[in-house]
C-alpha positions as CSV (number, residue, x, y, z in Angstrom):
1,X,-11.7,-5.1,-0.9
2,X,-11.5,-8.9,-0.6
3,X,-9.0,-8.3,-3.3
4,X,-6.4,-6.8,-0.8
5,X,-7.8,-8.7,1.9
6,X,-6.3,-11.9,0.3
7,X,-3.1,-10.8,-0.5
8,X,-2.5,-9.4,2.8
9,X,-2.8,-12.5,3.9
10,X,-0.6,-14.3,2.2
11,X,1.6,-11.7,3.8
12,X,4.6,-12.1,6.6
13,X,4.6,-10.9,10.1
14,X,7.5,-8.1,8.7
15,X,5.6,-7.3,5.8
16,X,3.0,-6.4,7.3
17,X,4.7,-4.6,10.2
18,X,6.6,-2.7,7.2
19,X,3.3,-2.2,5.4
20,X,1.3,-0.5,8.4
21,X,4.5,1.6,8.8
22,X,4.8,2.9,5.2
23,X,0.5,3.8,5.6
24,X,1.2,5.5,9.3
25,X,3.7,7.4,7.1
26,X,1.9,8.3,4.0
27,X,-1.5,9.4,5.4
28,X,-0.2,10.7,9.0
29,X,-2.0,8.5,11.0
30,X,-0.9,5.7,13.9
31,X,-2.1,2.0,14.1
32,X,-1.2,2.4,18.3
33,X,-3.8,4.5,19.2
34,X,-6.6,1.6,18.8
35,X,-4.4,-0.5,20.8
36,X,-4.1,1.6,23.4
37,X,-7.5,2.8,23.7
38,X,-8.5,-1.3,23.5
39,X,-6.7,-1.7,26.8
40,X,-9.2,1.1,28.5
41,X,-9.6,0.8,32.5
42,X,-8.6,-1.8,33.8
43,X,-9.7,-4.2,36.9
44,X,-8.5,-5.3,39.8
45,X,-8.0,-8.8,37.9
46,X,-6.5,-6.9,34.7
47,X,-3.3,-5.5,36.7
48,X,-1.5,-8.6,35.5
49,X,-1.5,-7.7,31.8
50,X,-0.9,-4.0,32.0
51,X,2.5,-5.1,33.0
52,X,3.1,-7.8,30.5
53,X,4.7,-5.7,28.0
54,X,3.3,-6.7,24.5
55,X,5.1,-4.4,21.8
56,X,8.8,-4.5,21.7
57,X,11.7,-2.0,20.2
58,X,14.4,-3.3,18.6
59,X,17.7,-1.2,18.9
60,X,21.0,-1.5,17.9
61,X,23.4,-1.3,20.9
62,X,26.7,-1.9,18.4
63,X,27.5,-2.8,14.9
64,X,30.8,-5.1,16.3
65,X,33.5,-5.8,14.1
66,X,31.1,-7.2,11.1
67,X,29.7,-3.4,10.8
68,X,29.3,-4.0,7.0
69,X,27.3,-7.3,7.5
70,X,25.2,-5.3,10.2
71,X,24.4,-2.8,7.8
72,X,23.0,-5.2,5.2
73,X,20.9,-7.4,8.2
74,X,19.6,-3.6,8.5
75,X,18.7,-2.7,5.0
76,X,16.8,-5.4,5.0
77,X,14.9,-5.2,8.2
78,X,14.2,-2.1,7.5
79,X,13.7,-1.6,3.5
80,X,15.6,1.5,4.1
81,X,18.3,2.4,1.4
82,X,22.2,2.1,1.6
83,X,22.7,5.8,3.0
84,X,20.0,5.6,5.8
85,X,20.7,2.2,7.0
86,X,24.6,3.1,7.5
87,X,23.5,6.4,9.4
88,X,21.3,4.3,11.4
89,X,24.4,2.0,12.2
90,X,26.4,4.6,12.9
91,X,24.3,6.5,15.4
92,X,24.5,3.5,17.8
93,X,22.4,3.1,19.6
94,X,19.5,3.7,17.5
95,X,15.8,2.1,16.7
96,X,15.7,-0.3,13.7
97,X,11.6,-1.4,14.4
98,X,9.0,-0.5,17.1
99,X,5.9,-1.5,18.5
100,X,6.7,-5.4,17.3
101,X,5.4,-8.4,19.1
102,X,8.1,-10.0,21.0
103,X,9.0,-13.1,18.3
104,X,9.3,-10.6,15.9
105,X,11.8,-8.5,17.9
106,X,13.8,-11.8,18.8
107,X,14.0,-12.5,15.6
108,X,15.1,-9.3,14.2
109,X,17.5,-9.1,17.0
110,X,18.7,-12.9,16.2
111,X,19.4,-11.8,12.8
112,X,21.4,-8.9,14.0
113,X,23.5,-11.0,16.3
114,X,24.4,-13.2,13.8
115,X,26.4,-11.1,11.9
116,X,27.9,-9.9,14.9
117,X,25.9,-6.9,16.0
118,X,24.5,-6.1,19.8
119,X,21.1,-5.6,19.8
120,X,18.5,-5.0,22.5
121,X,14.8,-5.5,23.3
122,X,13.3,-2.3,24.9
């Protein structure tokens, strides 16, 4: 166990999102739930943070003019292959991450914009 302990942390904040998305996938289970349920009831002093929002979506409003660049930004945000990363392009606008913390999100909607894309924090 401290075997995978140590590589996972020598890990980056998107390979790790990627990696606790590819184990929600293969054993049918969610990584939200304890979050949510960690936020419980909340006080009178707690209505602050309920409304700071913590988890972002990143989605691709447009791919612009660059929609072959935009495509390759997404294949590799994503580690999806060439066919589901152009259908996720295509169906603007769709969901290329979820549930990220908000640097993430900015940065994977930097990376977007860079190559000329519209993307947007929900």
């Amino acid at each position: 166990m401290q075997e995978i302990l140590d590589k996972l942390e020598k890990m980056t904040a998107m390979e790790l999102s990627e990696l606790v998305k590819a184990i929600e996938e293969k054993f049918g289970v969610t990584a939200a739930a304890p979050t949510m349920m960690a936020a419980g009831p909340a006080g009178a002093g707690d209505e602050a943070k309920e409304d700071e929002k913590t988890d972002f979506d990143v989605v691709l409003l447009s791919s612009g003019d660059k929609k072959i660049q935009v495509i390759k930004v997404v294949r590799e945000i994503t580690g999806l292959g060439l066919k589901e990363a152009k259908a996720l392009v295509d169906e603007c606008p769709s969901t290329i991450k979820s549930e990220l913390p908000k640097d993430d999100a900015e940065k994977i909607k930097a990376q977007i914009e860079e190559v000329g894309g519209q993307a947007d924090l929900k």
